[in-house]
C-alpha positions as CSV (number, residue, x, y, z in Angstrom):
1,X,-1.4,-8.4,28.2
2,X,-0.1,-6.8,25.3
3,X,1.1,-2.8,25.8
4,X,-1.4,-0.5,23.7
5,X,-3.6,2.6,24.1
6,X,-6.1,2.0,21.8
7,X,-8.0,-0.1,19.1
8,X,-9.4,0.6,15.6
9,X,-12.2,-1.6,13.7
10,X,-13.0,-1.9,10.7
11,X,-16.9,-2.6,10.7
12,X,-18.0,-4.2,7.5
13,X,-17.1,-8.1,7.3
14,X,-15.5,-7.8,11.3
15,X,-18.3,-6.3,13.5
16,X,-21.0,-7.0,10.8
17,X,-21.4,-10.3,8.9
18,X,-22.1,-7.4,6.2
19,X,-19.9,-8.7,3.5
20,X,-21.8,-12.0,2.8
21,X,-24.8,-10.3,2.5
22,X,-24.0,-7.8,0.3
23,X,-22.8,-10.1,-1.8
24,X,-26.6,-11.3,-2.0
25,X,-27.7,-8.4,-2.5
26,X,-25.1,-7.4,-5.6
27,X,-25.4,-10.9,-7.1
28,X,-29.4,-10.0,-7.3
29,X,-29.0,-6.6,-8.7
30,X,-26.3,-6.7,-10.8
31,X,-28.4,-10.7,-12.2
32,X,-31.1,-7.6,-13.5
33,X,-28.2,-5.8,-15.6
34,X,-27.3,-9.2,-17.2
35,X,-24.0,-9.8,-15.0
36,X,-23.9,-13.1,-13.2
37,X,-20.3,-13.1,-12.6
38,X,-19.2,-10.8,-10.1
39,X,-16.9,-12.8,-7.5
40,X,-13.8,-11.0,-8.8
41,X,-15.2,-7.4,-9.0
42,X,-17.0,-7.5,-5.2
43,X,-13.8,-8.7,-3.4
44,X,-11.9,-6.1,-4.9
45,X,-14.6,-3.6,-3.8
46,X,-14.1,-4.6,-0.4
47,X,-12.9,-2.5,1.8
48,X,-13.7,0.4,-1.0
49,X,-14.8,3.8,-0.1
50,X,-18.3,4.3,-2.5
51,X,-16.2,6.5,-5.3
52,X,-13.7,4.1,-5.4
53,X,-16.4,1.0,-5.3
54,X,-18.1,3.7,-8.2
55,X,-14.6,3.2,-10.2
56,X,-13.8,-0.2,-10.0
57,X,-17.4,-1.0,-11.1
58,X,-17.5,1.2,-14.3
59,X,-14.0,-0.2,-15.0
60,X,-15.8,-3.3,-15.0
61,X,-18.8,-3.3,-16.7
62,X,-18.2,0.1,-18.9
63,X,-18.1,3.6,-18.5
64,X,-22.1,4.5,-18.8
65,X,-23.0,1.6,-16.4
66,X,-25.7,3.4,-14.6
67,X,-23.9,2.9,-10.9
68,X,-25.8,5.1,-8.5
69,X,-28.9,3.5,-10.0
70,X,-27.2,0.3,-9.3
71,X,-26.0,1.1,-5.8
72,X,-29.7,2.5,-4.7
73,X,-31.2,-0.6,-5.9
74,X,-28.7,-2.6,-3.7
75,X,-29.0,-0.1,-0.1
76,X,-33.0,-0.9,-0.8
77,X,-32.8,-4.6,-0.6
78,X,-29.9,-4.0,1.8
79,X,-32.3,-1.9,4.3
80,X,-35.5,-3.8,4.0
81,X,-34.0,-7.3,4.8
82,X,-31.4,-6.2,7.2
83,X,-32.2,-2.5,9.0
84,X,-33.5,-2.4,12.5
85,X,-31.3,-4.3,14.0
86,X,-31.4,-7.0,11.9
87,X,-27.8,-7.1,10.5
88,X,-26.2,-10.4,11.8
89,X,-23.4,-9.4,14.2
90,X,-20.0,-11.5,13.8
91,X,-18.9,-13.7,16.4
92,X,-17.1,-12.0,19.5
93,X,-17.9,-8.5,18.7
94,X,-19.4,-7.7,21.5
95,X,-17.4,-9.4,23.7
96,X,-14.2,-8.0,22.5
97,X,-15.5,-4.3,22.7
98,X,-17.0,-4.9,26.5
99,X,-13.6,-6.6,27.3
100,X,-11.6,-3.7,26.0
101,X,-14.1,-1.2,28.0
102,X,-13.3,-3.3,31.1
103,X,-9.1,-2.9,30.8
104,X,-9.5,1.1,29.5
105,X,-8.3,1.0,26.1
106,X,-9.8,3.6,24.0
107,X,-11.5,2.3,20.8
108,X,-12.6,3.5,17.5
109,X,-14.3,2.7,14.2
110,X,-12.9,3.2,11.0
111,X,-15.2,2.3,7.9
112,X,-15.1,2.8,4.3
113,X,-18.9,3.0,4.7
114,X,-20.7,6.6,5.2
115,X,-21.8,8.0,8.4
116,X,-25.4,7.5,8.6
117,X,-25.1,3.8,7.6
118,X,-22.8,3.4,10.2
119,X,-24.2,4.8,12.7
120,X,-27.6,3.3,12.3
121,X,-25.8,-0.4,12.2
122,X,-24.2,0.4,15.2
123,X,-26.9,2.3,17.1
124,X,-29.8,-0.5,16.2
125,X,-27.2,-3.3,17.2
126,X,-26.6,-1.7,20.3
127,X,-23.3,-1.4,19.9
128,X,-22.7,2.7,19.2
129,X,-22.0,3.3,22.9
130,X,-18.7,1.3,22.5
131,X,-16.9,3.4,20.4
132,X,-14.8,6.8,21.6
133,X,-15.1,7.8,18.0
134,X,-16.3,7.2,14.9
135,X,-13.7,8.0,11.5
136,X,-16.1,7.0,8.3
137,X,-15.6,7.0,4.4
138,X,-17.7,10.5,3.8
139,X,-15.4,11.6,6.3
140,X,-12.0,11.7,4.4
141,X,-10.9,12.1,1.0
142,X,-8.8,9.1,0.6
143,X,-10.3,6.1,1.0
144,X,-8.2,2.9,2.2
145,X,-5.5,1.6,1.4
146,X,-4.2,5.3,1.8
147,X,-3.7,5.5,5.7
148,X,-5.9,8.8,6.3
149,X,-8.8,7.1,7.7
150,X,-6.2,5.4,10.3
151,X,-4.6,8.5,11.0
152,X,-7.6,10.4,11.7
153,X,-9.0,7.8,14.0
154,X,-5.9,7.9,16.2
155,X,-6.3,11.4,16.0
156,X,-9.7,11.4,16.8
157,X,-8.8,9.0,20.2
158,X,-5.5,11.0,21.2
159,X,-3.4,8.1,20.1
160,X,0.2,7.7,18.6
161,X,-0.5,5.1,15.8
162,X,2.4,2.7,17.1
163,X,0.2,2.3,20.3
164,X,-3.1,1.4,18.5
165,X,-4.1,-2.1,16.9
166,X,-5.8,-1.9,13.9
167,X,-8.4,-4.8,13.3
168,X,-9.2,-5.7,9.5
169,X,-10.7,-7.9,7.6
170,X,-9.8,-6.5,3.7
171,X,-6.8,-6.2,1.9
172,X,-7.3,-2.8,1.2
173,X,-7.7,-2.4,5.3
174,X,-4.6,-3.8,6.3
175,X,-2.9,-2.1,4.0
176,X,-4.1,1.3,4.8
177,X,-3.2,0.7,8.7
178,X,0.8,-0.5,7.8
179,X,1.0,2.2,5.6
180,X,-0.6,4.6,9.1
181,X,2.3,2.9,11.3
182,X,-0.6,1.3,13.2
183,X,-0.6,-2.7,14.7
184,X,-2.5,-4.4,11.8
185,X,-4.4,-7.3,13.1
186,X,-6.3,-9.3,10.4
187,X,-9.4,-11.8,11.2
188,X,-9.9,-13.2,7.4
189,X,-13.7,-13.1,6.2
190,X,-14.5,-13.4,3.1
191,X,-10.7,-12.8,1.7
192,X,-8.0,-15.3,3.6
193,X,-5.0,-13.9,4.4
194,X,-2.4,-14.1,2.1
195,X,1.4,-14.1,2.5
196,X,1.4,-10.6,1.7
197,X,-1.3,-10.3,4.5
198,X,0.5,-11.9,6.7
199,X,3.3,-10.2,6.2
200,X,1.8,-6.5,6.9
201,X,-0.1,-7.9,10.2
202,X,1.1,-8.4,13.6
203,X,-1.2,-11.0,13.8
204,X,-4.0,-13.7,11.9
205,X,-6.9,-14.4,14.2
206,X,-10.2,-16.7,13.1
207,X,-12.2,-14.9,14.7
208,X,-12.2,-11.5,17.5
209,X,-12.4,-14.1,20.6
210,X,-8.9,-14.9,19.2
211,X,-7.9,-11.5,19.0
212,X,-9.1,-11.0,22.7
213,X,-6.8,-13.8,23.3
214,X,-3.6,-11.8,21.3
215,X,-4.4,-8.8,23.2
216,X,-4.9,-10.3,26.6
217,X,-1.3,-12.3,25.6
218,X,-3.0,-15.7,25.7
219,X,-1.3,-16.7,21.9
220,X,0.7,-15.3,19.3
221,X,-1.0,-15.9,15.9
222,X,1.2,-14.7,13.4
């Protein structure tokens, strides 16, 4: 068993399968605003808080793109197919937040997504009663990969970030936590891990049953 206090998620492309679809759901707005391309512009929005996402788009596609017009459009088709309860959860999520119930580590969520999306994914999956606190992207000023959203969830749990696993999916994520001085852990979704990934993380896990494994000492993924 490895020696922590606590863990921080990520949510979006780790607990959720959230990334894939809102790559759907961008590929069909943005197909309306006569941009069919967008591979390169969503994966380096991942991870993003929504005024940096806001940035990197009009960097994109020009300054008087009509983005909150753009972004509504997206959280509609985002909501009807996939509110309720209907988000597809990734695999071992649940598991690896009961397991670390069961050995009384404290645990957290830190996502670049706002408040009430978060906490309606969470509450309709069932999953909200997991999490000691909840650190979200109206929440700070800087968005990831500045630290601040690590910082404040160790905060939030009473945890010295040296003690406290960060698990990640993005770029942007894994950076943020080496900058904090947390344990980056990385489970690659729709972004693989790099050798600069790779290099900031403790750890590569396919999936979170293989991080339950890292934490519970079973392996040592690097």
């Amino acid at each position: 068993m490895k020696d922590f206090d606590a863990v921080v998620f990520d949510m979006d492309g780790l607990i959720f399968d959230s990334e894939r679809v809102g790559y759907i759901c961008w590929s069909e707005v943005l197909a309306g605003y006569g941009v069919h391309e967008i591979t390169e512009l969503y994966n380096a929005c991942i991870g993003c808080s929504r005024v940096r996402t806001a940035r990197l788009v009009r960097e994109a596609l020009g300054e008087d793109f009509p983005f909150e017009e753009f972004i509504r459009k997206v959280l509609e088709i985002y909501t009807t197919r996939y509110g309720g309860g209907k988000m597809p959860i990734k695999p071992g999520a649940r598991e690896i937040l009961s397991w670390l119930k069961t050995k009384g580590k404290k645990t957290a969520l830190a996502s670049s997504s706002g408040r009430e999306t978060v906490v309606s994914l969470l509450g309709a999956a069932g999953l909200l009663e997991y999490f000691d606190g909840l650190v979200c992207g109206d929440m700070v000023t800087k968005s990831k990969p500045e630290p601040d959203i690590f910082l404040s969830a160790c905060e939030l749990l009473g945890t010295a970030p040296e003690r406290t696993f960060a698990v990640e999916d993005s770029y942007n994520g894994i950076r943020a936590a080496a900058r904090g001085g947390l344990r980056p852990v990385m489970v690659p979704d729709m972004l693989p891990a790099t050798e600069e990934m790779r290099g900031l993380s403790e750890a590569v896990e396919d999936d979170l049953y293989g991080v339950i494994g890292y934490f519970a000492g079973n392996n040592d993924s690097e």
